[in-house]
C-alpha positions as CSV (number, residue, x, y, z in Angstrom):
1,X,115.3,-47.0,-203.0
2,X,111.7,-46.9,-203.9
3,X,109.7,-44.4,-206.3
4,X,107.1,-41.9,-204.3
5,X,104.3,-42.7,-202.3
6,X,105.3,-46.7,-202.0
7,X,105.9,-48.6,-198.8
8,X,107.8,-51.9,-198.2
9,X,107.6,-54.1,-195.1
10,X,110.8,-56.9,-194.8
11,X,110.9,-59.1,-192.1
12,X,114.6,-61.2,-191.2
13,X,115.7,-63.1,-188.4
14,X,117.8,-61.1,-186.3
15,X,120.4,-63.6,-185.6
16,X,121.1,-64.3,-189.2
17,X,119.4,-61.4,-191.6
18,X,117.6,-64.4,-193.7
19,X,115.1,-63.1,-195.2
20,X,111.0,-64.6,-194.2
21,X,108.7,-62.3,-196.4
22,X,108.5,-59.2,-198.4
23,X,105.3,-57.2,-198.6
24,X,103.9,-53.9,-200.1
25,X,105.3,-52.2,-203.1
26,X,105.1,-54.5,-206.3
27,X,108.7,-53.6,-206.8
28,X,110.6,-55.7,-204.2
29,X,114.0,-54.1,-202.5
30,X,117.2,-55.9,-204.2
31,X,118.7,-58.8,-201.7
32,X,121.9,-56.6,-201.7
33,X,119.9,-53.4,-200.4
34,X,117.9,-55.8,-197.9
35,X,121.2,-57.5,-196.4
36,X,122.8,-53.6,-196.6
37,X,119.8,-52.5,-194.4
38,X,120.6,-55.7,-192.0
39,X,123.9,-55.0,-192.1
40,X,124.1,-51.2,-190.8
41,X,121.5,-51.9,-188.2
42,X,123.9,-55.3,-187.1
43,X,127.0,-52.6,-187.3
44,X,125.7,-50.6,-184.6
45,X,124.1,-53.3,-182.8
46,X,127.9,-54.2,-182.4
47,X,129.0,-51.1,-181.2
48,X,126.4,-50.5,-178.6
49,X,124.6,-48.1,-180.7
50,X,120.7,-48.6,-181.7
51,X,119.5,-47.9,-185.1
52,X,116.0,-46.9,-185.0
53,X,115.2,-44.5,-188.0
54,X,117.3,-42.7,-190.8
55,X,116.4,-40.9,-194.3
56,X,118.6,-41.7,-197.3
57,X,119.5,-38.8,-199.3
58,X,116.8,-39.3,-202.1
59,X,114.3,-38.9,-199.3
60,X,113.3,-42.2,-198.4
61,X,112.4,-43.1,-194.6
62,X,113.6,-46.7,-193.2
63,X,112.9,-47.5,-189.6
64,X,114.0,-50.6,-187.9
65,X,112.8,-52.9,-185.0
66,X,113.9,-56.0,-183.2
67,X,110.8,-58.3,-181.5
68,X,111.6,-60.7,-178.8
69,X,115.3,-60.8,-180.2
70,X,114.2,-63.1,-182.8
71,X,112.5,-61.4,-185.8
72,X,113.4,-57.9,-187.3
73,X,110.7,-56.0,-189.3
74,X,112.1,-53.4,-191.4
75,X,109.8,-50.5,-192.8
76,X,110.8,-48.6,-196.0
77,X,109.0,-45.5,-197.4
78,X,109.9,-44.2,-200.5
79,X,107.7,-41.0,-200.5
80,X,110.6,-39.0,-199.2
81,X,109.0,-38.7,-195.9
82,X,106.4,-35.6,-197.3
83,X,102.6,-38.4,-195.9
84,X,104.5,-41.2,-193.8
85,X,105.9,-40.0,-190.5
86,X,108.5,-42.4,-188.6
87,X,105.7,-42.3,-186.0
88,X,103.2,-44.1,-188.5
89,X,106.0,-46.9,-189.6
90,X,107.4,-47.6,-185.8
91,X,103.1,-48.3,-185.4
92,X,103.2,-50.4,-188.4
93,X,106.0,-52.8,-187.4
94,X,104.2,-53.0,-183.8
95,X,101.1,-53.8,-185.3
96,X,102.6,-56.5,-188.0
97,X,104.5,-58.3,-184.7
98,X,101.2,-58.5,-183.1
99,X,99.3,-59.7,-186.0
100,X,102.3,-62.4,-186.6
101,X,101.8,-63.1,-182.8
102,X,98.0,-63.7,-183.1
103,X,97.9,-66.1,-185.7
104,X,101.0,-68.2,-184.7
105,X,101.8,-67.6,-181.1
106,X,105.0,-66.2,-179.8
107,X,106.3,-70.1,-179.4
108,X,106.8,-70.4,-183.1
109,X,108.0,-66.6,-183.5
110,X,110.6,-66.9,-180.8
111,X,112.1,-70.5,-181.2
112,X,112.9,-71.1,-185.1
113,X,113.8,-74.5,-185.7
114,X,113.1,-74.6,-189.2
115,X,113.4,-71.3,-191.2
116,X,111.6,-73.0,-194.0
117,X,108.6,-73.8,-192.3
118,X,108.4,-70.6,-190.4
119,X,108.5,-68.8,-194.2
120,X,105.4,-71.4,-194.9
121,X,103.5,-70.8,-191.5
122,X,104.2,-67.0,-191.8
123,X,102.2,-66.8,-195.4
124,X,98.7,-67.1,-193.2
125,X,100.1,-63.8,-191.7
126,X,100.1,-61.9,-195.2
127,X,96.3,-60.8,-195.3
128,X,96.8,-58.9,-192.1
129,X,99.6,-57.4,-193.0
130,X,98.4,-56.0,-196.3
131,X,95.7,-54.8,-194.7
132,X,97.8,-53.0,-192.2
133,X,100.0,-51.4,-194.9
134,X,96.7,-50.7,-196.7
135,X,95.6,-48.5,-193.9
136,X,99.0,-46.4,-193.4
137,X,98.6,-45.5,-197.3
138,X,95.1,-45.6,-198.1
139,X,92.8,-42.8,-195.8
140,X,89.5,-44.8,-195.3
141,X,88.8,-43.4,-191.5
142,X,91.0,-46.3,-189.6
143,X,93.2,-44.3,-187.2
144,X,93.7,-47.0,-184.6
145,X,96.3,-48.8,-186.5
146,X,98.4,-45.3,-186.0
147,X,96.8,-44.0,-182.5
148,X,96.7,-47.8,-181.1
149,X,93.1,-46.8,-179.7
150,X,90.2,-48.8,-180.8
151,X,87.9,-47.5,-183.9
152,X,84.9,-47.2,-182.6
153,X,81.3,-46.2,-183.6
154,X,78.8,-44.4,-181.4
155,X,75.6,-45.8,-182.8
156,X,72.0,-44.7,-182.0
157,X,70.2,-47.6,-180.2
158,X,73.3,-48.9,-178.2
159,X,71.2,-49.8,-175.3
160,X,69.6,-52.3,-177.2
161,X,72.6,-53.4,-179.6
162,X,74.4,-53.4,-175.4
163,X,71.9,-55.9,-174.5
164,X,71.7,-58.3,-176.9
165,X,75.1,-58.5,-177.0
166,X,75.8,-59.5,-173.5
167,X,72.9,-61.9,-173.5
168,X,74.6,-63.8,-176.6
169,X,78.4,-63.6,-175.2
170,X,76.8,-65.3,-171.8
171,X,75.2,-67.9,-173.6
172,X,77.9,-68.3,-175.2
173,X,79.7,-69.1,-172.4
174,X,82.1,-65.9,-172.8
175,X,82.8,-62.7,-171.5
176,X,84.3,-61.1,-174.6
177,X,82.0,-60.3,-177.4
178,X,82.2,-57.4,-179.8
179,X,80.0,-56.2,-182.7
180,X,82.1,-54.5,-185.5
181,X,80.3,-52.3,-187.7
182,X,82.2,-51.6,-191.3
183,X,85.6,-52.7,-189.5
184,X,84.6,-50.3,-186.2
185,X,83.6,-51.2,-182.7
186,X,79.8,-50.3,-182.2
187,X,79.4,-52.5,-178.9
188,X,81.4,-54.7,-177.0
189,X,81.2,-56.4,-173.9
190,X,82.9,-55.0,-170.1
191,X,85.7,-57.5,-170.2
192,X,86.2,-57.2,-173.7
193,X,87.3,-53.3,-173.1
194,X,89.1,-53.8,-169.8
195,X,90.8,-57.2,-170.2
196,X,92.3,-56.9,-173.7
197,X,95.3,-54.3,-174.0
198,X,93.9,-51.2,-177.4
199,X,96.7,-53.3,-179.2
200,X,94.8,-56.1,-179.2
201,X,91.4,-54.9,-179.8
202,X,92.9,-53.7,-182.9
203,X,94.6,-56.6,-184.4
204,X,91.5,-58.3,-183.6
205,X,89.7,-56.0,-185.7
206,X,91.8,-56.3,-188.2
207,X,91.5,-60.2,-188.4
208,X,87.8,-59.9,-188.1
209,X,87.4,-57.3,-191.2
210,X,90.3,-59.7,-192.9
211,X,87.4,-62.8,-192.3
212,X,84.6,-60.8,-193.4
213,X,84.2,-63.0,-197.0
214,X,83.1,-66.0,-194.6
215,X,79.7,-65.8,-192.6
216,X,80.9,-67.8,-189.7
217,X,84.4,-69.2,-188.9
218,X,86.0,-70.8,-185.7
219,X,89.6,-69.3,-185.9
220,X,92.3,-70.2,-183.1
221,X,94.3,-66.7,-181.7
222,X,96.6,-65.9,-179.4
223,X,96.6,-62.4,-178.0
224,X,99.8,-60.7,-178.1
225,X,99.7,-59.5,-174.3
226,X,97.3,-61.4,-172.7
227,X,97.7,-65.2,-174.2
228,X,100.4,-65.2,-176.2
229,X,101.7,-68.9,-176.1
230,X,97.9,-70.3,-175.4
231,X,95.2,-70.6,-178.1
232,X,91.8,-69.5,-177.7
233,X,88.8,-69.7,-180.1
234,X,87.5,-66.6,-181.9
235,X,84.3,-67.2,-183.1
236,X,82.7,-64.7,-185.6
237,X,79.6,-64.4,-187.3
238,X,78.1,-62.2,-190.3
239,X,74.8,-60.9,-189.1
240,X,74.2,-58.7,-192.2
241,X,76.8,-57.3,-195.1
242,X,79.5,-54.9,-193.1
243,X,78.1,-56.2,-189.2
244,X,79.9,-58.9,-187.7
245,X,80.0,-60.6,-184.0
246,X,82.7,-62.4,-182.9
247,X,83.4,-63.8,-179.0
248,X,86.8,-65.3,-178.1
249,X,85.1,-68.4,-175.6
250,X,86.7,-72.1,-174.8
251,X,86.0,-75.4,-176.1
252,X,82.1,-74.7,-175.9
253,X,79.8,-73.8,-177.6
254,X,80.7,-75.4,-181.0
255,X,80.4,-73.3,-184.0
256,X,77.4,-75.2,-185.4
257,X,75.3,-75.0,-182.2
258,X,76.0,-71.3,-182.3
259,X,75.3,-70.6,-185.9
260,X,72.0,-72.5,-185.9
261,X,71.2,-72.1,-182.5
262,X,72.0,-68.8,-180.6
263,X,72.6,-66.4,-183.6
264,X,68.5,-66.9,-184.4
265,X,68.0,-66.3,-180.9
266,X,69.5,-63.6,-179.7
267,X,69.8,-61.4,-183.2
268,X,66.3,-62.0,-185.3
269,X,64.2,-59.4,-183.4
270,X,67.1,-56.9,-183.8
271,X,68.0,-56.8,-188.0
272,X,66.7,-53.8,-188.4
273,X,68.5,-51.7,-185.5
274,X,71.5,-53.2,-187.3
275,X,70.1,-52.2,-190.6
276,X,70.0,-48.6,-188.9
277,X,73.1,-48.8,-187.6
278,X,74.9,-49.6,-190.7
279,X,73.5,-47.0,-192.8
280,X,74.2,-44.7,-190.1
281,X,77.5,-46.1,-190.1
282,X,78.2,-44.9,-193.4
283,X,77.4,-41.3,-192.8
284,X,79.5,-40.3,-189.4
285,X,80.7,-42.7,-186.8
286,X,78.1,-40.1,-184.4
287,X,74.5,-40.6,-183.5
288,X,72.1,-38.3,-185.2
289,X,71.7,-36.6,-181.7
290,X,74.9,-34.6,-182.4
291,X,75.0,-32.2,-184.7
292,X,78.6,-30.5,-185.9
293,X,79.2,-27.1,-186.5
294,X,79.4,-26.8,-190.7
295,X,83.0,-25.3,-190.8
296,X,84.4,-28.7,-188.8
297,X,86.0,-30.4,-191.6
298,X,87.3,-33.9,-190.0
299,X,87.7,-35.0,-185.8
300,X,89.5,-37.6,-184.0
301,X,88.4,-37.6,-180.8
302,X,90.2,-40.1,-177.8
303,X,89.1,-41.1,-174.9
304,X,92.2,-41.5,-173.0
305,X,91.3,-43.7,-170.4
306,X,89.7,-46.5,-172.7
307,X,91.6,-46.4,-175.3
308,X,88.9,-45.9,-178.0
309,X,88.6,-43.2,-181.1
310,X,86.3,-41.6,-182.8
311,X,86.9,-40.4,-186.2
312,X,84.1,-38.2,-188.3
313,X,84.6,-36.6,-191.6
314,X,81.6,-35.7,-193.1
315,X,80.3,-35.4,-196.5
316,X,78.2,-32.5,-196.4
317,X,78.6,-28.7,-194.9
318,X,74.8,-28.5,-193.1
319,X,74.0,-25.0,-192.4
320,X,77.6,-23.9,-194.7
321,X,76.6,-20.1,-196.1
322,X,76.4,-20.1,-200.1
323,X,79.9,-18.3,-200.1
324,X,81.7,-21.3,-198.7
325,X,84.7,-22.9,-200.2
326,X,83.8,-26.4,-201.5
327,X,85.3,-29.2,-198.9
328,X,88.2,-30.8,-199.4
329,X,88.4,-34.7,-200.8
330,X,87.4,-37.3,-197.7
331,X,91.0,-38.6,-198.3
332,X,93.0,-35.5,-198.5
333,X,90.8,-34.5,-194.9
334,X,91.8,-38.0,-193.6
335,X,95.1,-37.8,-194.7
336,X,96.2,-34.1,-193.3
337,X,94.0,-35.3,-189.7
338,X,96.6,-37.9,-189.7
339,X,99.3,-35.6,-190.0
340,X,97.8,-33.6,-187.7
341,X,97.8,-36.3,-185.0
342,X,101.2,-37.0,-185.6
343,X,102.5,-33.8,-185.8
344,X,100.6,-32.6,-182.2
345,X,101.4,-36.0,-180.1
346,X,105.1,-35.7,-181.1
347,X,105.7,-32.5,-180.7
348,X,103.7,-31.3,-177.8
349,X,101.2,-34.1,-176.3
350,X,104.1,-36.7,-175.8
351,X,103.6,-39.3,-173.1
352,X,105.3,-42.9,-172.5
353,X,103.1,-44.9,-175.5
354,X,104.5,-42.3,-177.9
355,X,107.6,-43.1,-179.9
356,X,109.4,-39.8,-180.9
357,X,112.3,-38.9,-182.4
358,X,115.3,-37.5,-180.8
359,X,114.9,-34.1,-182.8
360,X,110.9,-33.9,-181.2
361,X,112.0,-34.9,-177.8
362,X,114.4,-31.9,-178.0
363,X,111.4,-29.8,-179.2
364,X,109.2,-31.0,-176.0
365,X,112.0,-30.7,-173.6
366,X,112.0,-26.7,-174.1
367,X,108.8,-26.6,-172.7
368,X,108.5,-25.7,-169.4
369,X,105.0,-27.0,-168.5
370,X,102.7,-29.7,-170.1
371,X,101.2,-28.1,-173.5
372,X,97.4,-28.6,-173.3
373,X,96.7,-27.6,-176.2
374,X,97.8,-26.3,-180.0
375,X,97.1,-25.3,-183.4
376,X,98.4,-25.2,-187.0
377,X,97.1,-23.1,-189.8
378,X,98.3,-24.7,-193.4
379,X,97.0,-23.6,-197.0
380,X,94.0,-25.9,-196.8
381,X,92.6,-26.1,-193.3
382,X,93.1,-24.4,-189.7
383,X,94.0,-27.5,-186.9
384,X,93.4,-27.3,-183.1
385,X,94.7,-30.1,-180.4
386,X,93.6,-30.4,-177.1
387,X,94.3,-32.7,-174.4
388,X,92.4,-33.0,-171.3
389,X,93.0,-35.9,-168.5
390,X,90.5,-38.0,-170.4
391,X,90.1,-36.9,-173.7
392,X,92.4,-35.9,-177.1
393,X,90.6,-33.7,-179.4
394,X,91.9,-32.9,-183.0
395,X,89.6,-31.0,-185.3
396,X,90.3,-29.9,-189.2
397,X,88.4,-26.6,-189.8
398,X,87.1,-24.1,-192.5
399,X,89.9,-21.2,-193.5
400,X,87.2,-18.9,-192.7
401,X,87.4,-19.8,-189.0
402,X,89.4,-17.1,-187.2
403,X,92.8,-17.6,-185.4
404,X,91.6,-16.9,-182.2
405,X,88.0,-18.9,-182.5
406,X,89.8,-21.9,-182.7
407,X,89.9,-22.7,-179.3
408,X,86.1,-22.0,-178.9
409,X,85.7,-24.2,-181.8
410,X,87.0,-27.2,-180.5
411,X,86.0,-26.8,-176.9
412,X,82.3,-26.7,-178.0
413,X,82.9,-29.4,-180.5
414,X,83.8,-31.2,-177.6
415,X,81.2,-30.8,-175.0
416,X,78.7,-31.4,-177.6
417,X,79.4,-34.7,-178.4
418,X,80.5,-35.8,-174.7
419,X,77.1,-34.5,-173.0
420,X,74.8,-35.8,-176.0
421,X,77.1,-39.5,-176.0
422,X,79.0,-39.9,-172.7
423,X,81.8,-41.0,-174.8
């Protein structure tokens, strides 16, 4: 249906199959293959049967979800399924409902009146979304969009970053504030980690990164779990190039007053720890206080129990012997650690937030205990998986690491950076 390595999203009503809004590949899907793919999903609909996923026989992936009994998003792959796993488009159409729902509210998602102006409304959506699609395609270190854990950044000089962030978000009359740092979380506030749901510190994120041409703005959200019929202000602000604050507050303080007022305030004595920060930022989302072994390729390392991720792939082997193999492409390390993921939480480190097929549930179900922790050795890179009560590990490492050293590997990889950051 589409050529190689292209991705569509289509988004219908369910009741009727019109069409709202097309996005991705510059090639749009033919109406009569959009209402076909409406159609067969409606078909089993009909005969009590759910259509969730299926692969054509040119090797195309199409996976189908109904939000609220109101809108269906449709995702279409046409890379024949080789980079973008049914887990990473059944992410995708969650993360496009909550985007739609964050910008418009579930009110004028759930209770169409006017298709027409619902296709106007739905156009303020499309920056989000491209961005979303951008991320399942392009491999730029965003893994939240696929692990629904918050990118995050572990920054030297937190406790100070910490501080001035709570001291603004109270004068500014809130309890959610969040510095973003190139599109990651380096600080946020208590209530904005354990109020808002991992989902919606992402789309939020996402919006922020999406606002990042303007250096302040007063945008209305709703948040797709926790306020999703009531509006409430995000304000952001551009402290430097690639650091933004925002705070989701009420009617006060006005977006003047806290431009002109508290951003001088709280921020001036503190440019250059965000200076630091961002050019630290653009070497390893770690503090300098950690030091990786050089045959450690790529991590994503969770914290289960916040919901937050870590994702490092560095640029250069420190302390790799003269005889070393040259490292792979950032991308092509991104791109297999997202494979990785995928491959280990569907396979063997399932739980309830993780969709899976019916062919991987099968595969999981022959286990007779909980797997802790696996492996994979491919033509480009050894990969080790580990699950603890708190924390996933997944590490990308050097060929020349043994088989059985794997395990020592990761383990170390993983005290290391949990005794030096408390992550």
């Amino acid at each position: 249906m589409l050529q190689a390595g292209t991705l569509q999203l289509l988004c219908l009503t369910a009741s009727s199959g019109v069409p709202l809004f097309s996005r991705g590949s510059s090639k749009q899907l033919p109406f009569s293959i959009i209402g076909s793919l409406n159609g067969v999903h409606m078909f089993g609909a009909g005969h009590e049967a759910q259509l969730a996923c299926c692969e054509t026989d040119r090797g195309s992936r199409v996976v189908w979800g109904v939000f609220q009994e109101s809108l269906m998003l449709i995702a279409v792959s046409g890379d024949g399924g080789s980079s973008i796993s049914e887990l990473q488009l059944r992410r995708l159409l969650e993360n496009v409902w909550n985007c739609m729902v964050l910008v418009l509210g579930q009110d004028e998602l759930t209770n169409i009146r006017n298709v027409e102006r619902l296709k106007r409304e739905l156009r303020s959506c499309y920056r989000l979304i491209d961005l979303l699609l951008e991320r399942v395609s392009d491999n730029q270190g965003f893994m939240g969009d696929l692990t629904q854990c918050a990118d995050c950044l572990l920054p030297s000089h937190s406790g100070l970053l910490q501080e001035a962030l709570d001291s603004f978000a109270q004068a500014a009359e809130s309890e959610f504030g969040c510095l973003l740092v190139h599109g990651r979380v380096a600080q946020a506030t208590e209530k904005w980690w354990s109020r808002l749901t991992s989902q919606e510190v992402v789309v939020l994120s996402v919006l922020v990164h999406s606002l990042s041409g303007a250096s302040s703005c007063d945008y209305p959200v709703f948040l797709p779990q926790g306020s999703p019929t009531v509006a409430i202000r995000l304000l952001s602000f551009q402290l430097l190039p690639g650091a933004h604050l925002c705070v989701l507050c009420g009617p006060k303080p006005s977006l003047h007053k806290a431009e002109n007022e508290l951003i001088g305030r709280f921020w001036s004595t503190f440019v250059e720890n965000l200076r630091s920060c961002l050019e630290h930022a653009e070497r390893s989302s770690l503090p300098s206080s950690v030091s990786l072994r050089w045959d450690v390729q790529a991590l994503l390392l969770i914290n289960r129990e916040s919901r937050r991720a870590v994702t490092v792939c560095p640029r250069v082997r420190s302390g790799a012997p003269s005889e070393a193999m040259p490292l792979l492409s950032s991308g092509r390390r991104l791109e297999l650690l997202r494979l990785f993921y995928t491959f280990a939480v569907t396979r063997y480190f399932t739980s309830q937030e993780t969709s899976v097929s019916s062919a991987s549930e099968d595969f999981s179900q022959g286990f007779t205990h909980v797997p802790v922790q696996c492996y994979l050795v491919t033509d480009e890179c050894k990969c080790y998986g580990l699950q603890s009560s708190q924390h996933q590990l997944f590490v990308l490492m050097d060929l020349s690491v043994p088989t059985f050293a794997l395990r020592s590997v990761a383990t170390q990889t993983l005290s290391a950076i949990t005794a030096a950051t408390g992550f």
